[in-house]
N, CA, C and O atoms as a MOPAC input file, in Angstrom:
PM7 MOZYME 1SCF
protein

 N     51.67900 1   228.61100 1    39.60500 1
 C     52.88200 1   228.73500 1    40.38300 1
 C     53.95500 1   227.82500 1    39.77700 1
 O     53.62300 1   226.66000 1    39.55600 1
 N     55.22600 1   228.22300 1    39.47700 1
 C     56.08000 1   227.58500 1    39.36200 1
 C     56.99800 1   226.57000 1    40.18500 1
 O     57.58300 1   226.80800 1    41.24100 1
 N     56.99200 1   225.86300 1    39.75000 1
 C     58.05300 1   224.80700 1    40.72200 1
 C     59.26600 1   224.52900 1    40.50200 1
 O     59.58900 1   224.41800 1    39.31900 1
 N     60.42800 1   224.30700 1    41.67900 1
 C     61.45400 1   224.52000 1    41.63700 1
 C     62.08600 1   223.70700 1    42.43900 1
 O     62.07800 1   224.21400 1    43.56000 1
 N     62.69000 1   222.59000 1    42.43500 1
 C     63.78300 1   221.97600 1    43.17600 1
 C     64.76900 1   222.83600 1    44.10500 1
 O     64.79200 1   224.04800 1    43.88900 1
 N     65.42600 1   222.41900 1    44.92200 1
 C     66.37000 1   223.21800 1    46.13300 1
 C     67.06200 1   223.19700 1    45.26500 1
 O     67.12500 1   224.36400 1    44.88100 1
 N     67.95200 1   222.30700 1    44.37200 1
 C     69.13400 1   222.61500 1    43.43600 1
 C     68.80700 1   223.76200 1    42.28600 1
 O     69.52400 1   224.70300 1    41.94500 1
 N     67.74500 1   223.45700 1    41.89100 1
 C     67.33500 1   224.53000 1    40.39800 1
 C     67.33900 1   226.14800 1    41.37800 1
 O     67.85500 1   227.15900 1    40.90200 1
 N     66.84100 1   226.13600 1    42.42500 1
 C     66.86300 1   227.68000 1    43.38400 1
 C     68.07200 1   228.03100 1    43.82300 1
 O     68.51000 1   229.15800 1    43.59200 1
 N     68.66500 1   227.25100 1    44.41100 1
 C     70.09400 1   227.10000 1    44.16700 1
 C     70.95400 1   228.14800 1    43.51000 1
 O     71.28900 1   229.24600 1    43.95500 1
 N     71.26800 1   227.52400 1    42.24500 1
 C     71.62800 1   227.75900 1    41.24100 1
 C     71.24100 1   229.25000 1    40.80500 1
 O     71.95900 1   230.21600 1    40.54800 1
 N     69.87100 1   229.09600 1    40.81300 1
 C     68.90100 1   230.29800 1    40.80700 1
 C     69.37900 1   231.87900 1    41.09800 1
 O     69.45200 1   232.96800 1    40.52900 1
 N     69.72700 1   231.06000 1    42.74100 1
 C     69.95100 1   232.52000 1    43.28700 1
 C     71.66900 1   232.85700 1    43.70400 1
 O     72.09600 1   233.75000 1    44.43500 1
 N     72.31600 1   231.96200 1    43.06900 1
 C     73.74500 1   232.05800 1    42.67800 1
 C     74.54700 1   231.02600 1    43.42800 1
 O     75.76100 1   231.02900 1    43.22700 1
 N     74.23900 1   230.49100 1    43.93700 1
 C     75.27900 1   229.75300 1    44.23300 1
 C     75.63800 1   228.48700 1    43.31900 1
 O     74.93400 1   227.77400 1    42.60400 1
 N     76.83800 1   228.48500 1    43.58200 1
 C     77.40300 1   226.93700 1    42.98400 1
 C     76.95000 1   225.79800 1    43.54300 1
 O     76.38100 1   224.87900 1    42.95400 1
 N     77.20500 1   225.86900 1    44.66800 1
 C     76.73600 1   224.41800 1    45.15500 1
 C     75.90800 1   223.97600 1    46.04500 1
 O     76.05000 1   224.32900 1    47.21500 1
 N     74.93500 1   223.16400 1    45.68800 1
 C     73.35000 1   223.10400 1    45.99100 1
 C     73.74500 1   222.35700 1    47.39600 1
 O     72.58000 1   222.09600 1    47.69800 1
 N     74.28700 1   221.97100 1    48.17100 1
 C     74.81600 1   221.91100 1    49.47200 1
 C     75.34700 1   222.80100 1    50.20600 1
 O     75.35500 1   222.81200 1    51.43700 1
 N     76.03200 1   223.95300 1    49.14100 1
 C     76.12500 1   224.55100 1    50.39400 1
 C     75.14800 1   225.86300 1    50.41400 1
 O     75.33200 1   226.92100 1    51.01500 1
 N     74.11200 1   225.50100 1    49.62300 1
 C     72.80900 1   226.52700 1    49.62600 1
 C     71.77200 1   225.83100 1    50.68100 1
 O     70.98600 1   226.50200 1    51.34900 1
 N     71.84200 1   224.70400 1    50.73800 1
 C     71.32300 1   223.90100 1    51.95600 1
 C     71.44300 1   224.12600 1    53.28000 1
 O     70.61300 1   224.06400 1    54.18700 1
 N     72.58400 1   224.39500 1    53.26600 1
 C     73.39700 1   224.48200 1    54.56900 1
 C     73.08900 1   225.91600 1    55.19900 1
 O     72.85000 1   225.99900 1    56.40400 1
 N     73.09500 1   227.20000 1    54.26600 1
 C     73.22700 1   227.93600 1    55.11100 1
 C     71.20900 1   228.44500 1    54.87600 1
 O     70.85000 1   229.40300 1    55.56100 1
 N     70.33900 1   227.90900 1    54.14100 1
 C     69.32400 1   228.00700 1    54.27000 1
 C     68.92900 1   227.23200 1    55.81000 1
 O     68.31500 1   227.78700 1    56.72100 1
 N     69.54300 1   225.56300 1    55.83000 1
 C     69.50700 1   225.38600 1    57.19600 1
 C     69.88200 1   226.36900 1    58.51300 1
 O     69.21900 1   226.86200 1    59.42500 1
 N     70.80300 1   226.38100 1    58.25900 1
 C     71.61300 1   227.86200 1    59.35200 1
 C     70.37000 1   229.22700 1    59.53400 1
 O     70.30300 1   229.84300 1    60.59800 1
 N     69.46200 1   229.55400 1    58.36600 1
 C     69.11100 1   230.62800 1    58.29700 1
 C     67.41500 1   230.72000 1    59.26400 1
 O     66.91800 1   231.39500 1    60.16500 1
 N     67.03000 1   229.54900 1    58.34700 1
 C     65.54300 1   229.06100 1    58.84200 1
 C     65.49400 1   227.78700 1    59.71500 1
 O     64.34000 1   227.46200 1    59.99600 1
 N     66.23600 1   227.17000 1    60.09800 1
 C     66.25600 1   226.12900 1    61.35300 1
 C     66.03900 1   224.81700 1    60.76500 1
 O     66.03400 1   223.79100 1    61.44500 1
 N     65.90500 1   224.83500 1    59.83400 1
 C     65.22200 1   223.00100 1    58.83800 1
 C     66.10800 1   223.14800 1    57.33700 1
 O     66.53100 1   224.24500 1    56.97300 1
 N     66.29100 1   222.05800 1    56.64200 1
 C     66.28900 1   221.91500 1    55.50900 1
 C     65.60500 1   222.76800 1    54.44800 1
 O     64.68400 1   223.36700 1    55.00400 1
 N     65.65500 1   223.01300 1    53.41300 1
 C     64.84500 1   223.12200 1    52.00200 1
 C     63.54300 1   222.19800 1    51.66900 1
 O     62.51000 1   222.63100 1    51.15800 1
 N     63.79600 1   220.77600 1    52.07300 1
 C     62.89000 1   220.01000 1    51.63600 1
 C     62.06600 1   220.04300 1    53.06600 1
 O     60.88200 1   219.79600 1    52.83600 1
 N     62.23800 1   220.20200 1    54.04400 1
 C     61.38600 1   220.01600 1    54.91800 1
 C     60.25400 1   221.40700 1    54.80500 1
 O     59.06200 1   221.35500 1    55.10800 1
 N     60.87800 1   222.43300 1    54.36800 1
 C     60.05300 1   223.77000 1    54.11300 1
 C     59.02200 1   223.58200 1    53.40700 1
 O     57.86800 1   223.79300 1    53.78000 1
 N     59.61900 1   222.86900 1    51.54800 1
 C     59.02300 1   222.90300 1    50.81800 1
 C     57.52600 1   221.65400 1    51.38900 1
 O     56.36500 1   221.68800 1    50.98000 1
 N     58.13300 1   220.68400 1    52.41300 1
 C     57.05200 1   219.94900 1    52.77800 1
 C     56.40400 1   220.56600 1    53.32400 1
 O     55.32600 1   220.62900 1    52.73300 1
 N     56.41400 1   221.30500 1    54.48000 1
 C     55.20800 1   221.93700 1    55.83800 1
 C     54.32600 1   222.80600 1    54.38900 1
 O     53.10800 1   222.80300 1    54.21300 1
 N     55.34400 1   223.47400 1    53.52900 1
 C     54.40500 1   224.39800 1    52.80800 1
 C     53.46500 1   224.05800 1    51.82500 1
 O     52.58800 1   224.87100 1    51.53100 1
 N     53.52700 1   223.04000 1    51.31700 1
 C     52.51200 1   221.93500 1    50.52800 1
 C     51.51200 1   221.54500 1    51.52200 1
 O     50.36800 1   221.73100 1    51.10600 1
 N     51.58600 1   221.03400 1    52.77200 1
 C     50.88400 1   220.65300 1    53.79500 1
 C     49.69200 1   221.51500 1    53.83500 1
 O     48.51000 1   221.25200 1    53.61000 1
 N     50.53300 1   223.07100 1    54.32100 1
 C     49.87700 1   224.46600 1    54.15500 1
 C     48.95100 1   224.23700 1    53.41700 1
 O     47.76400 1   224.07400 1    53.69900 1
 N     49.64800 1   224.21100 1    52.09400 1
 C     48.49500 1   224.92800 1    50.81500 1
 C     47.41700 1   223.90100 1    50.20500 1
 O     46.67400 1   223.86000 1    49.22500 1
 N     47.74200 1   223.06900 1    51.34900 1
 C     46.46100 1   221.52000 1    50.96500 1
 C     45.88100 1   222.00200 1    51.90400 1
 O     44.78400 1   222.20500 1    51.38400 1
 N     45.75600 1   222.49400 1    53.36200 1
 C     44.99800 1   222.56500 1    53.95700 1
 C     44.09900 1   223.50700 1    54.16900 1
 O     43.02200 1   223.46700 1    54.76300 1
 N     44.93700 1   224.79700 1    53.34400 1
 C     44.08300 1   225.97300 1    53.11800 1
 C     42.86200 1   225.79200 1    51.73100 1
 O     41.81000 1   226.42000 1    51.61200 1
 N     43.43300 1   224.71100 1    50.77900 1
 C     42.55700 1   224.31900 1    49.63400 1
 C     41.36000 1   223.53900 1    50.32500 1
 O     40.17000 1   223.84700 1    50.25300 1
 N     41.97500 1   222.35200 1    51.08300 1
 C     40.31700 1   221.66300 1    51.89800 1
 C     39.74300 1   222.93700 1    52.82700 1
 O     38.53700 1   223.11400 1    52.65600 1
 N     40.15600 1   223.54000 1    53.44900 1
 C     39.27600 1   224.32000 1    54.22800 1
 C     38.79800 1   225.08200 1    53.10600 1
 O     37.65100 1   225.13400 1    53.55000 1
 N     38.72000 1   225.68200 1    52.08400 1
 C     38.15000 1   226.54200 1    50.98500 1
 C     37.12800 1   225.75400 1    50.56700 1
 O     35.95900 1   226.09000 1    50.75600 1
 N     37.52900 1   224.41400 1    49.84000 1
 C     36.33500 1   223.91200 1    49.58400 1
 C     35.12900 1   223.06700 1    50.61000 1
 O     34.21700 1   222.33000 1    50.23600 1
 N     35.37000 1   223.33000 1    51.50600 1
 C     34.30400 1   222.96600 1    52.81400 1
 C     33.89700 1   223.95100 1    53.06000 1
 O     32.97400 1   223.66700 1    53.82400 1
 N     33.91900 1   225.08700 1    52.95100 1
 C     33.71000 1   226.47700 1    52.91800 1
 C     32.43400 1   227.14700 1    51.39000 1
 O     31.45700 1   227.88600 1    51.51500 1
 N     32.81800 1   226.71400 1    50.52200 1
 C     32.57500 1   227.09500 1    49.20100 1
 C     30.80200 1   225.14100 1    49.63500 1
 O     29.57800 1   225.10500 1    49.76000 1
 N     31.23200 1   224.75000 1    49.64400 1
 C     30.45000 1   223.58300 1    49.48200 1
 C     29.16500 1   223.67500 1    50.40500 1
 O     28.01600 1   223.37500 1    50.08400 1
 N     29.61400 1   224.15500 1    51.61700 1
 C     28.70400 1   224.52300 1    52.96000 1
 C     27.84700 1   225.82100 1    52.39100 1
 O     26.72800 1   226.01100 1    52.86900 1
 N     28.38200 1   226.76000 1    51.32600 1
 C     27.32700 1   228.00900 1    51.04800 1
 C     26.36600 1   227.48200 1    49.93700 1
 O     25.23600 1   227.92100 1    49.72400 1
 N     26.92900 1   226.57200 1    49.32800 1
 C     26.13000 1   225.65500 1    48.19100 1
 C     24.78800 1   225.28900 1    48.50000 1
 O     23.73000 1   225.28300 1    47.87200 1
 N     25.17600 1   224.95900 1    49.75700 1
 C     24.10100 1   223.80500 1    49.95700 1
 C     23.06700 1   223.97400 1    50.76100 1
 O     22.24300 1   223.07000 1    50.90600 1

C-alpha cells in the first residue's frame, strides 16, 4: 500500500491548497485528514492482531 500525506493527496486530487483540502474534507467527513488517517491505522492494527491470534490459535 502506498502512503500519502494529506498535502501529497491534496495536491493529488487537485487542489492547490492543502488547507483548503482539509477544510472541506473536514466539512465532508466530520474530522480532519489526520484524525482519519489515525482511526484507520488503529483499524488495520487491530484487524492484523486479531488475524494473528486467529492464525496462532489454529497452530497450536
Amino acid at each position: 500500500m502506498e502512503s500519502a500525506d494529506a498535502t501529497e493527496v491534496a495536491y493529488r486530487a487537485g487542489y492547490e491548497s492543502a488547507s483548503q483540502f482539509s477544510r472541506e474534507y473536514s466539512r465532508m467527513f466530520g474530522f480532519p485528514p489526520k484524525a482519519d488517517i489515525k482511526r484507520l491505522k488503529e483499524t488495520f492494527e487491530q484487524i492484523e492482531r486479531n488475524t494473528d491470534q486467529i492464525f496462532v490459535g489454529t497452530l497450536t
